[in-house]
matplotlib code that plots the C-alpha trace (Angstrom):
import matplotlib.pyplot as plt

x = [-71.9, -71.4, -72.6, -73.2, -76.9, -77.8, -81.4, -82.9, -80.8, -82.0, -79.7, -78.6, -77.9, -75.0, -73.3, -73.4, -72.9, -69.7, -68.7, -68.6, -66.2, -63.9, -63.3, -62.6, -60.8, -58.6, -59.1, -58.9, -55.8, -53.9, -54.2, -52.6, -50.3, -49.4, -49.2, -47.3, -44.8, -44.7, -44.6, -41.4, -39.6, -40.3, -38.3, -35.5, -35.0, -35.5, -32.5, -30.5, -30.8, -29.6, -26.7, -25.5, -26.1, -24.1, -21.4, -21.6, -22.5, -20.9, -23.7, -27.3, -28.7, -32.0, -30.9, -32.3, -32.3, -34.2, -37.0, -36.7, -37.2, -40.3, -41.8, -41.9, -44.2, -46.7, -46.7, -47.2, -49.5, -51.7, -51.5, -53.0, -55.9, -56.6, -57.0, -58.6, -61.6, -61.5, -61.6, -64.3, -65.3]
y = [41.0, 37.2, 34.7, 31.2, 30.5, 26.6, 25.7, 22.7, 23.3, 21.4, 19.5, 16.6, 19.1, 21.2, 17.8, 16.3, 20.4, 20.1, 16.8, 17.6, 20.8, 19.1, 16.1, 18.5, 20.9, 18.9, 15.1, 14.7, 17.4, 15.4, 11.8, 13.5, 15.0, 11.8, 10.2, 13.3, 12.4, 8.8, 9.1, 11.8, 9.4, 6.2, 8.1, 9.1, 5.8, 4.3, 6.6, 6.2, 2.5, 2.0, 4.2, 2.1, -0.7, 1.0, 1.6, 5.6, 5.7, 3.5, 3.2, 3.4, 5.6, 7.9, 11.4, 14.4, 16.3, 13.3, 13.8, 17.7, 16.8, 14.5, 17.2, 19.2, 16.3, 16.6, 20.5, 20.8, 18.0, 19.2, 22.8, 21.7, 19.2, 22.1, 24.8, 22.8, 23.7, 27.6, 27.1, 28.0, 25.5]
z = [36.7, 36.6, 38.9, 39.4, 39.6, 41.4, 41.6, 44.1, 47.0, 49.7, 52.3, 49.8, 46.5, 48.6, 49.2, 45.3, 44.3, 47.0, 46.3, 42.7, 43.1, 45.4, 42.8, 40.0, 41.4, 43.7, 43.1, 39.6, 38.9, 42.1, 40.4, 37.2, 39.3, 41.0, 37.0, 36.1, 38.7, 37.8, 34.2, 35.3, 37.6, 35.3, 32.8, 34.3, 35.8, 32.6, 31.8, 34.3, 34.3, 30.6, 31.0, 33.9, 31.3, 28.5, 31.2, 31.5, 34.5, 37.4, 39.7, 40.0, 42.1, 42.7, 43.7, 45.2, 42.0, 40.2, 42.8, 42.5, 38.2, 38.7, 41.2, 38.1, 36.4, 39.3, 39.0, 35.2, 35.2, 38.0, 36.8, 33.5, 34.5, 37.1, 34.7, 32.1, 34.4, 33.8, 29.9, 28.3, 26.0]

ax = plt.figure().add_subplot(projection="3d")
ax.plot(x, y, z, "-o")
ax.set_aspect("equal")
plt.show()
């Protein structure tokens, strides 16, 4: 049976001990996510902005399904900074 032994808790360990979870298990994979996203959107508006300039497309616009794409950044790129915690090296 596996546990998780933590030694020296007194009032001001839980908080660092806390603090520490929270920040690698939520804060940390959420900025990726957010860079995921941004890295996502930044390309496809690269994209979109040079085919306007080429002429294959008549006008630039940001759609739903552009959003919907860059969503997918955030997932994959919170998914992987949040599971990098369960490997075992």
């Amino acid at each position: 049976m596996k546990g998780v032994a933590i030694t020296g808790l007194n009032g001001r360990g839980n908080q660092s001990v806390f603090l520490c979870i929270v920040k690698n298990y939520f804060v940390l994979p959420f900025g990726s996510g957010i860079w995921g996203f941004l890295s996502f959107m930044a390309i496809i508006c690269l994209s979109k902005f040079l085919g306007n300039l080429v002429g294959t497309l008549e006008a630039f616009e940001i759609e739903f399904e552009d959003i919907t794409l860059s969503l997918l950044g955030f997932i994959m790129s919170y998914l992987i900074k949040f599971l990098k915690n369960f490997s075992d090296s």
